[in-house]
C-alpha positions in Angstrom: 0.0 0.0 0.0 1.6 3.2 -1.0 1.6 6.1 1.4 0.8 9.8 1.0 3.1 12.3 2.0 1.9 16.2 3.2 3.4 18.3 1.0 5.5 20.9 3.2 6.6 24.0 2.3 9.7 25.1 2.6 11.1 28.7 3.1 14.2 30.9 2.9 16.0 31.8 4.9 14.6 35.4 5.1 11.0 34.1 6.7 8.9 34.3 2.9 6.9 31.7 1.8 7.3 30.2 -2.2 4.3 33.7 -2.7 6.9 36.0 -1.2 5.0 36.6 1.8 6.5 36.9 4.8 4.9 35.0 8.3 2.8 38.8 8.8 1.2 38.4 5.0 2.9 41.1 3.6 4.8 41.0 1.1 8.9 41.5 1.1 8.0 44.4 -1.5 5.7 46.3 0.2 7.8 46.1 3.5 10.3 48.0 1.6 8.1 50.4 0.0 7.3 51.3 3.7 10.8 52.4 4.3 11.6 54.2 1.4 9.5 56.0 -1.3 9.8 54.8 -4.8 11.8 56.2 -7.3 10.3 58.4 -9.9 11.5 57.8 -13.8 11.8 60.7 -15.2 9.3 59.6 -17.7 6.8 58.9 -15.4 7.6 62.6 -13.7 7.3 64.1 -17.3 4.1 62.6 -18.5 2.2 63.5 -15.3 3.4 67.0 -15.4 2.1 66.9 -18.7 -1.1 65.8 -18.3 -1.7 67.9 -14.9 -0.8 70.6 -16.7 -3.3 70.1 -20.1 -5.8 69.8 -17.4 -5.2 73.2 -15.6 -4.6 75.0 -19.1 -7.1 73.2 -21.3 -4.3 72.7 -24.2 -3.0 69.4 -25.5 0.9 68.9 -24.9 2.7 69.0 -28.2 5.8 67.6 -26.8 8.3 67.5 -23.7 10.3 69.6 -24.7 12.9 69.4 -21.0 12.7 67.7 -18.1 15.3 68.6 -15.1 15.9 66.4 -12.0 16.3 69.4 -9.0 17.3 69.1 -5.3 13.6 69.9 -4.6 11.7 68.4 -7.5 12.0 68.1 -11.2 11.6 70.8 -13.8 9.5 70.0 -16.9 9.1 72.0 -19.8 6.2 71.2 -22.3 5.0 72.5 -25.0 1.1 73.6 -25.8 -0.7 74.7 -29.0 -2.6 77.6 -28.1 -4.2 78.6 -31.2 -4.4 76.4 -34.4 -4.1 78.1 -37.5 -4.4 77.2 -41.6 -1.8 76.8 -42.6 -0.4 74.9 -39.1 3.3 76.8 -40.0 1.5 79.7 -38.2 0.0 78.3 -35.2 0.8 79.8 -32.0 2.7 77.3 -29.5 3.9 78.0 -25.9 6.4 76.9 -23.6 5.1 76.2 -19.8 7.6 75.6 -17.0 6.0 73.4 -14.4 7.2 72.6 -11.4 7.0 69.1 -9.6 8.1 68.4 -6.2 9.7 65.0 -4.8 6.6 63.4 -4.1 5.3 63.9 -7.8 2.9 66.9 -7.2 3.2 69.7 -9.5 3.5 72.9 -7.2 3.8 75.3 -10.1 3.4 76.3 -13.7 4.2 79.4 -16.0 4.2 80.4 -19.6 7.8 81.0 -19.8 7.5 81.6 -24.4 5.4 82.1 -26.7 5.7 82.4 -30.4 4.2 81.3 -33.7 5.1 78.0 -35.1 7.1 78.7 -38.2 9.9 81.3 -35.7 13.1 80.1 -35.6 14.2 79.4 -32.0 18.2 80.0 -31.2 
């Protein structure tokens, strides 16, 4: 007659379970996450500051057009249609600074330029 044997789990040596859960539930990840706040790409930073900002202005982002990592914060720069024009050469685009802080809230924006599509910037 054969016999049956319990299946036991086994775990390392750092107390998770073969899930990653450690003997509380929680997972080794999210215990870390408690200690220290996650890194922010700085595409994740720029795409946010982006969006927040279309929001406040009620322009579509053209493009990102700078993104600066700052003892305080990040810097982004995007760029905004304000007035479509025929032919497009002469629509009217703006810069807008706007200002993130470490914990990925933007704290600021300003119109820093504005000119029409077809200028030459140096």
């Amino acid at each position: 007659m054969a016999t049956t044997r319990k299946a036991t789990q086994r775990q390392p040596a750092d107390g998770r379970t073969k899930t990653g859960r450690t003997k509380t539930g929680r997972t080794a990840s999210s215990q870390s996450a408690r200690r220290t706040s996650p890194k922010q790409s700085l595409q994740s930073v720029a795409i946010a500051a982006a969006r927040e900002l279309s929001q406040l202005i009620g322009q579509s982002p053209e493009a990102i057009v700078a993104v600066e990592k700052r003892d305080e914060g990040w810097s982004v720069q995007v760029e905004v249609v304000e007035a479509h024009r025929i032919p497009a050469t002469t629509d009217i685009l703006a810069v807008y600074e706007v200002e993130v802080d470490t914990d990925g809230t933007v704290t600021g924006y300003w119109r820093k330029d504005r000119y029409v599509r077809g200028r030459i910037q140096e």
